[in-house]
N, C-alpha and C positions, 0 to 999 in steps of 0.2 A: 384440774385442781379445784378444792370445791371453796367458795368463799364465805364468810365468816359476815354474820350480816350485821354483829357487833362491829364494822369496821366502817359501817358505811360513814360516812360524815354527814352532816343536818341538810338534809334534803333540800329543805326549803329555802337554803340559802345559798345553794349554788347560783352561780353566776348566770342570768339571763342572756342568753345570746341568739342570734336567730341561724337556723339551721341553713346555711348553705345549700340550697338543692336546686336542681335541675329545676323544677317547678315551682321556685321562690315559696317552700314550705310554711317558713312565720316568717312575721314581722318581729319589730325587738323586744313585743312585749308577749310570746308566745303563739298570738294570735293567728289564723290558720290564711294561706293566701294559695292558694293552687297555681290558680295563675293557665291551667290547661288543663283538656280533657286527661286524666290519668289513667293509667294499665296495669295493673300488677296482677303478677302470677302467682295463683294460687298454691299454698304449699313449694314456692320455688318454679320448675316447670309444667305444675298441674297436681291435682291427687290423685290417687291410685285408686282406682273404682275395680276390684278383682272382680266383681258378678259381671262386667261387661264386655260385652263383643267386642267393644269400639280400642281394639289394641293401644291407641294411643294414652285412653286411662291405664295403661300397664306398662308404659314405656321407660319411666325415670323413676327411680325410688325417692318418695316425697319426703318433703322436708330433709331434706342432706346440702351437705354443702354442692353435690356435683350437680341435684339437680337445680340448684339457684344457679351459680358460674351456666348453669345450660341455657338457664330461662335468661340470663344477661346480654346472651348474645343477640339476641332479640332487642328491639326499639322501645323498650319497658323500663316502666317510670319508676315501680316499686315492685319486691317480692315480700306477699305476705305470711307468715308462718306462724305458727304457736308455739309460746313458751308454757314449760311447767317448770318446778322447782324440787329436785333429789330431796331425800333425808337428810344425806350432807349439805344442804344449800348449796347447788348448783344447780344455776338456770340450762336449760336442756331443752332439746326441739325435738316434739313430737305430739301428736295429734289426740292420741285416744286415752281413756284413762285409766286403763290395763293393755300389762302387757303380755302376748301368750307367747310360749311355745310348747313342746312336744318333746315327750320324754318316752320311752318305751311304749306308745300307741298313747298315751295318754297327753291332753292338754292342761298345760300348768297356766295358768294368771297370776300374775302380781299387780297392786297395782302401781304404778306408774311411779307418786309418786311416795312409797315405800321404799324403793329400790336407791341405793345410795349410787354415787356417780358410775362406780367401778363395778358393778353387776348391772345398769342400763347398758352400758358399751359393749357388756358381753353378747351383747343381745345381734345378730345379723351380721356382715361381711364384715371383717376386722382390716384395721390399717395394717398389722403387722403382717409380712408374706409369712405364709406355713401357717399359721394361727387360723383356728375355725370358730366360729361364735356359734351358739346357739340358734336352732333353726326360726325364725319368724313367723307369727298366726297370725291374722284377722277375724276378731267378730264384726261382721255388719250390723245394722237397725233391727234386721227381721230374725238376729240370731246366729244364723248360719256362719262357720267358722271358714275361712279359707289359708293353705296356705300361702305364706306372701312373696310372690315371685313377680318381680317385672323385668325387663327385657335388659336394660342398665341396673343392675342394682348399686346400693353404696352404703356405707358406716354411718351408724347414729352420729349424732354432733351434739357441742355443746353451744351456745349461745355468742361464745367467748368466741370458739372457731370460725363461727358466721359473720360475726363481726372483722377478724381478721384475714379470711382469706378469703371475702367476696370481694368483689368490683367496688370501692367505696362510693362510685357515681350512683352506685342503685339505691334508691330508699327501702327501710326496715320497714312494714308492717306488725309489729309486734302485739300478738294476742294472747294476753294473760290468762292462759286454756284455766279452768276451772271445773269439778264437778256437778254437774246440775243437780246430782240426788244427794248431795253435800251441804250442811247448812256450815258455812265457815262463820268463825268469830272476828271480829276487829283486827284482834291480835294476830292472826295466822294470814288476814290479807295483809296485813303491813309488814308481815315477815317475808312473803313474797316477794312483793313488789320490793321492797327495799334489796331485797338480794339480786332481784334481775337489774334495776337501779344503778347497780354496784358496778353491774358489769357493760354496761351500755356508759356507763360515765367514765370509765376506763380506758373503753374500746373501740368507742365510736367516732369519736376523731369529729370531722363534718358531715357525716353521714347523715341525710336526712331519714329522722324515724317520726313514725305514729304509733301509739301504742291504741289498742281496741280488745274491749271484751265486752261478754255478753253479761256480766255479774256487775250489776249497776255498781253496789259497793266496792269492786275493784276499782272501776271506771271513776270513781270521784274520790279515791283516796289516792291512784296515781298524779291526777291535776294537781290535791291540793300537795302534794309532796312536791311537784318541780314544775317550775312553769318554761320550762326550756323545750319542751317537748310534745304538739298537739297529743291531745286523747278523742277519741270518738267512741262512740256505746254501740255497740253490736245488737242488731234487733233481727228474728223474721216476720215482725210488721203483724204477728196473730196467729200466723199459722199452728202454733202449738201453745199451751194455755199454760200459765206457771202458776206456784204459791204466789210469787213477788211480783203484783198488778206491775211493777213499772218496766215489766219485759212484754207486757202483752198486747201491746200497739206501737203505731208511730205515732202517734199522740202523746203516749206514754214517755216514750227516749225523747221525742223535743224535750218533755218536763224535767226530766232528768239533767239534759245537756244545761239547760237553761239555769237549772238552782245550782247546781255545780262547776258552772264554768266552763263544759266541755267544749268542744270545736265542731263535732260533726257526729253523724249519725252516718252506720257500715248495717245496710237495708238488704231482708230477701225481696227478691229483684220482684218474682209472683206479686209479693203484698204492695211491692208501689204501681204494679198495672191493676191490680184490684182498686188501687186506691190511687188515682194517677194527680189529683187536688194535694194528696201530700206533700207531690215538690215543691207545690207552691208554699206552703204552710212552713215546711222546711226553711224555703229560701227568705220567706217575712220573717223568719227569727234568725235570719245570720247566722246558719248554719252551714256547714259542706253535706253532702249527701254525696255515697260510695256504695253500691249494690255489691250483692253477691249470688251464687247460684246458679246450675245450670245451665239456664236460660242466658248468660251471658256467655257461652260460647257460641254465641250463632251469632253472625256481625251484624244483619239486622236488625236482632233485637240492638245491639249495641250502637247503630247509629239512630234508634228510637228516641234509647235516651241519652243520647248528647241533645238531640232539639227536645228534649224537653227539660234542658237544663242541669241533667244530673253530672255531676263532676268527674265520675271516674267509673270503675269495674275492676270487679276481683275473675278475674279467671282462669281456666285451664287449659283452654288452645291458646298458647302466648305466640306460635307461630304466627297462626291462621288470627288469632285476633288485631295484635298488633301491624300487622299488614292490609288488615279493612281498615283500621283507623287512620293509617297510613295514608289510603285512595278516601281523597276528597270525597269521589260522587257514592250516593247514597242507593239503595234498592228502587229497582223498576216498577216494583210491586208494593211500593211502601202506601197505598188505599187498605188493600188485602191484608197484609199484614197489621195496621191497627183495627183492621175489622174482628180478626181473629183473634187480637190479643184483648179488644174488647170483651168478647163473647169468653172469654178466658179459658182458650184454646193451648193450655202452655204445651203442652204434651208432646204437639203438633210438632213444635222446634226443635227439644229435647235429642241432642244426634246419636246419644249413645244409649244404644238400647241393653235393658239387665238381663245377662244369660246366666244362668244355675251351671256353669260349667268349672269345673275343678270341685266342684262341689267335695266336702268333708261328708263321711255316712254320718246321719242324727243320732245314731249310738253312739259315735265317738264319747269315751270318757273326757271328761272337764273337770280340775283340780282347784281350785280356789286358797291360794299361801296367802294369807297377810304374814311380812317377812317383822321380826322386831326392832 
């Protein structure tokens, strides 16, 4: 059901209280307290990487409720996911900002969030038995379209669902997904965020959440709207260069966090071994700092940065990861390895290699609907 953002009540004046969580999440005044190294799984139990060999990116359909409930069974502090927001105002989990399928050989797009609640759900395996949805596409980075098939699949969800039928011991990472080639107004980020708002102030009961995005201006209008809830600014530390200077360093998101009030800064993992002084710069401004990216599926990168400080990691082996976190002792080889990641050798760790398999022919037809 899709919610009415006319409904919300005055944000800013909800009740302060401090999030119950495994990890002593705030204190009573918002403020961010971890308290321990954290783990959370990307997209639920991992995302789906269709170009790779490494079966296990094709294992669990991301962002669903089956694959969170999977990634729970594991020893995992948080599952992070992204929210978008329907034409109907309903907050909805899902990653990209089109959505494909296939229609008579032909690929159809929408985008994302054009599509009102009840034509996203059409979208992929449906709750109801006998009921078939529409078949699922992926564009990747370099273009290339695949069909999307993993080993468990499962039905879109809504925010609402995630909230109600996950383990409430697990924390929410919730990332206010946005379009990068989109210049939003004031008004359209606070139509957002108010709506997803709406439905976390509802549904969340004690559930510990963080809310993160990469759109500074989302990131400091959700703080000043509720302080019951850490925010953290989404950075990759440089590696790709934007119109709005305050995405294009970690120098850049301290300033941000800092005039804004945020809590913490959610780091590509590469930019902080480029740049390994930033924890420290980090930690002198009372910040948390939370990596992401490849590179933290390999557990020695990830007992790297626990000694150097860093509070947590987003990743995708939630088996494999949370079970070196688990074992105390650290790599036999941990000389080699900061020699390598000095010499900035990421490549080297990297365990799932990109294979062009299922490959879509590059004639395929592509249909582009903006719906009204």
């Amino acid at each position: 059901m899709a919610v009415h953002v006319s409904e919300v009540k005055i944000l800013d004046q909800v009740e302060e209280n401090a999030a119950s969580a495994l990890c002593n999440l705030s204190d009573e005044n918002g403020e961010l307290k971890l308290g321990k190294f954290v783990v959370m799984g990307h997209r639920g139990s991992g995302m789906n990487m269709l170009q790779s060999s490494d079966p296990r990116m094709k294992l669990i359909k991301e962002n669903s409720i089956f694959s969170f409930n999977s990634a729970a069974q594991f020893p995992l502090d948080f599952i992070e996911f992204d929210v978008q927001v329907t034409k109907d105002d309903c907050p909805i989990i899902y990653h990209d900002n089109f959505i494909l399928t296939q229609q008579k050989g032909v690929i159809i797009e929408k985008r994302t969030t054009d599509l009102t609640l009840a034509e996203f759900l059409s979208y992929g395996p449906q709750k109801e038995p006998g009921n078939v949805g529409k078949p699922l596409f992926r564009r990747i980075k370099d273009g290339r379209i695949f069909e999307w098939k993993v080993e468990e699949d499962a039905p879109l969800s809504t925010l609402q669902e995630a909230l109600e039928k996950v383990d409430d011991s697990i924390g929410f990472n919730i990332e206010l997904k946005f379009d990068d080639h989109i210049i939003y107004t004031n008004q359209k980020f606070q139509h957002v965020v108010q709506a997803i708002l709406k439905v976390v102030y509802e549904h969340a009961k004690n559930r510990p959440i963080i809310f993160s995005s990469f759109q500074p201006d989302a990131a400091l209008l959700m703080r000043k709207l509720q302080r019951k809830y850490p925010v953290f600014f989404l950075t990759n530390g440089g590696s790709e260069i934007y119109g709005d200077i305050r995405r294009n360093s970690i120098d850049e998101a301290i300033k941000v966090c800092l005039e804004g009030g945020l809590q913490g800064i959610v780091c590509e993992v590469k930019a902080i071994f480029r740049n390994p002084e930033s924890v420290t710069t980090v930690k002198h401004s009372n910040l948390s700092l939370i990596t992401y990216g490849l590179l933290n599926n390999v557990p020695e990168i990830v007992f790297v940065q626990r000694l150097m400080g860093i509070e947590g990691v987003i990743v995708d082996l939630v088996r494999e990861i949370t079970a070196a976190v688990s074992n105390s002792e650290g790599p036999e080889n941990i000389g080699e390895l900061l020699r390598m990641l000095y010499e900035e050798r990421f490549e080297t760790f990297i365990p799932a290699e990109i294979s062009p398999d299922t490959q879509i022919s590059p004639d395929t037809q592509i249909c582009s609907v903006a719906t009204q």
